[in-house]
N, C-alpha and C positions, 0 to 999 in steps of 0.2 A: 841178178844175184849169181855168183859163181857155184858151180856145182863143187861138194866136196867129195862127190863120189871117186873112190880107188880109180889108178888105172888099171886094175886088172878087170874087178868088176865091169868098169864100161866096156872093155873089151867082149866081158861074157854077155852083157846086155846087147852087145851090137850083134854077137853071133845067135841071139835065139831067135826063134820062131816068129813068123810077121802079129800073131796073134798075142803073144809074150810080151813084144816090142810096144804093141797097143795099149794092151791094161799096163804094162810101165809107164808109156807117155801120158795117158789118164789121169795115175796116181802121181805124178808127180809133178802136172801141170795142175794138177787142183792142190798139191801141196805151195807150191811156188806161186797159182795163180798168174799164170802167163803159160805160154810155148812160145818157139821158137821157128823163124822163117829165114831162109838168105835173100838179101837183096843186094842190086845192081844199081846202073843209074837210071835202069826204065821202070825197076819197081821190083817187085817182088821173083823171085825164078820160078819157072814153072817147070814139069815133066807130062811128059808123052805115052800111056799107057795106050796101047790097039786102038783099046775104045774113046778115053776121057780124056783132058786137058787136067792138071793137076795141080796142087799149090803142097808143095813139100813140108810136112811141118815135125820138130821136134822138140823131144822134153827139156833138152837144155842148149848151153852154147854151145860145150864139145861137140856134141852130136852133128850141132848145125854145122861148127866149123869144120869138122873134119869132112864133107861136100864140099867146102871151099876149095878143091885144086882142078888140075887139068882145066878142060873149058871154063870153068866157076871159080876158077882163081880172084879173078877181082870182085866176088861177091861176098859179102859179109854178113854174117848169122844179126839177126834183130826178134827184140823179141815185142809180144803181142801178149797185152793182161787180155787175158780171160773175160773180163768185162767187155772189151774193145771187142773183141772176137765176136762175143754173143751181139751187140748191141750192132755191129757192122759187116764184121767179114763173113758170118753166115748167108745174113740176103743176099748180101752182094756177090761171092761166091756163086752160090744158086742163079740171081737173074742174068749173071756171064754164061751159067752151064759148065761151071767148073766143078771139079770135085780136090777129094783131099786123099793126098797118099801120106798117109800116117807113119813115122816113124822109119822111113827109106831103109835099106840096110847098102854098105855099099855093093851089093850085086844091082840096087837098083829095086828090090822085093817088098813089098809093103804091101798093108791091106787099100785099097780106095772104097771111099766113103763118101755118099754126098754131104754137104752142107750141115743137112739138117739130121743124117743119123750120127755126123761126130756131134755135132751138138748137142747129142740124147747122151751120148757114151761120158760126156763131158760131164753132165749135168745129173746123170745117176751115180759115177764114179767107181763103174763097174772096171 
């Protein structure tokens, strides 16, 4: 489903805080009932935090697409119901040792989360 959010407002959403960026992707993946991922031909992209291996996720296309350049050029925003999510990509997630960076901004800032506390964020709709 296409987002009808403004372009300025996304622009504001993209500039706030990795916390901000959170409870928006929340609220508005439990409004739409999906988020969003880019993928390649090997599967999903992943990011590099010091610590954690990462699975990037966002509230809608834009967000995803606009990752799409530089290296990520050939990747393409897909999305993930909610249900799919819960019933698969949390285990699975988890038994790789991946986590989740929520919401990227483009400096790359986001909060990381494992598996199972986005899944709580998800599921309270805080």
């Amino acid at each position: 489903m296409a987002n009808s959010t403004p372009p300025d407002a996304l622009a504001n959403i993209a500039k706030a805080d990795s916390e901000s960026r959170l409870q928006y992707l929340v609220k508005e993946s439990r409004k739409q009932q999906q988020l969003w991922i880019l993928i390649d031909d090997d599967g999903c992209v992943m990011l590099n935090s010091e610590d954690e291996d990462c699975v990037p996720v966002w509230p809608n296309q834009e967000f995803a697409a606009a990752w799409a350049t530089g290296d990520w050029q050939h990747c393409k925003p897909e999305s993930i119901s909610l249900a799919k999510w819960k019933s698969r990509w949390t285990d699975g997630l988890s038994d790789d040792e991946l986590y989740v960076a929520v919401f990227p901004n483009d400096q790359e800032e986001g909060l990381i989360l494992s598996p199972y506390e986005f899944e709580e964020l998800l599921n309270k709709g805080s």
